[in-house]
N, C-alpha and C positions, 0 to 999 in steps of 0.2 A: 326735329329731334326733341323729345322731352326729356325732363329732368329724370325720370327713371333709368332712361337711354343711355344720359350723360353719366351717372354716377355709375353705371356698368362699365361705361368705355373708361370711365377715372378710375376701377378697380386694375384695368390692364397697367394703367401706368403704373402702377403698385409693385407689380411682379418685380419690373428691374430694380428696384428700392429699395424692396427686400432683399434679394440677391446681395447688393452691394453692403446693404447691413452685416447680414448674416455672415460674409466674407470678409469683413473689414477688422484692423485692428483697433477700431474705435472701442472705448471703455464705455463695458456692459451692454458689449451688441447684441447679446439674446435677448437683454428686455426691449433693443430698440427694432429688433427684426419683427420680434413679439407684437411689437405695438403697431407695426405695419398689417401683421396678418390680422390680428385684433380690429385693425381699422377697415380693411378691407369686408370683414365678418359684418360689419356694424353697416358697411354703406351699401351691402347686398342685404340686410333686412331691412334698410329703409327704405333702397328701392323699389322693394317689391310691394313694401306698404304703402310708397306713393305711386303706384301702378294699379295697384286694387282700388286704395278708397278713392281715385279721381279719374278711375277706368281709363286709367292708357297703357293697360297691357297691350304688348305687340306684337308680333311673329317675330319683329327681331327682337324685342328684349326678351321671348321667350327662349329665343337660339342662343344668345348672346352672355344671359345670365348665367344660365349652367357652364359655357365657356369658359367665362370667367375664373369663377368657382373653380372648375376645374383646373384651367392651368394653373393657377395660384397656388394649389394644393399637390399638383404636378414640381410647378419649382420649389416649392418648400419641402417634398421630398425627397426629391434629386438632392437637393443644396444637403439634408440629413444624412441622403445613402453616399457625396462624394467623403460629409467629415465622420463616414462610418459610426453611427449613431442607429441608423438601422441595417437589417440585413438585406445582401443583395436578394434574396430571396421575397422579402417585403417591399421591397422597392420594386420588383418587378412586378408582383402583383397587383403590386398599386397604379401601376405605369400601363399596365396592361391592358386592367378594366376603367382607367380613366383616359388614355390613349383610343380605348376601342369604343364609348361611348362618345367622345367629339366627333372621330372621324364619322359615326353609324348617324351622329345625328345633324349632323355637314350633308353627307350622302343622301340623306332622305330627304332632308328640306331643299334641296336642287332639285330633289325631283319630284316637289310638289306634295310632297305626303306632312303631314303637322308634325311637329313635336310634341310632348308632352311635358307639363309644364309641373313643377317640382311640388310634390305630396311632402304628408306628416313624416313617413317613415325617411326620405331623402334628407329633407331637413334636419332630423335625428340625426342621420347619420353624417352628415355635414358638422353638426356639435358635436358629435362624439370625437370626429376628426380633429377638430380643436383644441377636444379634450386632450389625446394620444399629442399631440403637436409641443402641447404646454409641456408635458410630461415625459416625452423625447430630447427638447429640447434644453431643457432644464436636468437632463438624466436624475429623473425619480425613479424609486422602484415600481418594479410592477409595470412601466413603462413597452416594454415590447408585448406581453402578453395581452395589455388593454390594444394595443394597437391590431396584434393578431384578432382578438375579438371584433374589432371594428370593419374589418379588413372583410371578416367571413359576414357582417350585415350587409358593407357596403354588394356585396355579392347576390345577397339578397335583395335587397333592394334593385338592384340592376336587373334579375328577372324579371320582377315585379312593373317598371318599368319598359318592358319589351313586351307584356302582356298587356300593358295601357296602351303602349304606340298602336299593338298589333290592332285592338280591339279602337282606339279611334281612326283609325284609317280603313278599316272594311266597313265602318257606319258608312263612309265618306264615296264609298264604288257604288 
């Protein structure tokens, strides 16, 4: 197990931390949830910097990181859609195409086909997610509409992604 490996599996312990922030009557749990998700954001670009410049990217931190990422941003919008901060409607969306991208890339990497491993635009849209998070959570204006923008790249980007899988897995037959 390397240190890239380790600091993804230490993002999973994150998720229940946040929870219990974001739900707790502790003074000024938005900054301290905040600081969870913030931390998590910080130790998924280090590990992917310390995976590049010392080449120990792997099949699993490449299944593993996107994971991550995603349930992270799975429970931090569950925990927004239970204190209605956003709408059932964005919550599902979000739940839907991040629900349907674990399971599609669980299903494929059992059965021996690669994953693809996270682009400029993915990335993007992972900070712009950030972005909408701060600005949900913090209820600023403007807030749901940035998020619905985010929402319709994240969409984008997921085609865009099923056109990478498709095309490195027919190199691969």
């Amino acid at each position: 197990m390397n240190v890239p490996n380790l600091l993804t599996l230490f993002r999973f312990v994150l998720i229940p931390l946040y929870l219990f922030l974001f739900f707790s009557d502790l003074p000024n749990r938005m900054y301290w949830a905040f600081g969870v998700i913030l931390l998590a954001g910080l130790t998924d670009v280090v590990d992917g910097y310390l995976a590049r410049k010392h080449r120990q990217v792997t099949q699993l931190g490449i299944m593993l990181d996107p994971l991550a990422d995603k349930l992270m941003m799975l429970s931090v919008f569950l925990s927004l859609l239970i204190s209605e901060r956003i709408s059932i409607w964005a919550g599902v969306a979000i739940v839907l195409r991040d629900v349907g991208m674990i399971v599609g890339s669980a299903f494929f990497h059992l059965r021996g086909k690669r994953t693809v491993p996270a682009n400029a635009l993915g990335k993007l849209t992972t900070f712009l997610f950030y972005v909408a998070l701060f600005l949900l959570m913090f209820e600023l204006p403007f807030a749901q509409s940035f998020l619905w923008g985010v929402i319709a790249l994240s969409f984008v980007t997921t085609l865009i992604y099923l056109f990478q899988f498709k095309m490195i897995n027919q190199r691969l037959m």
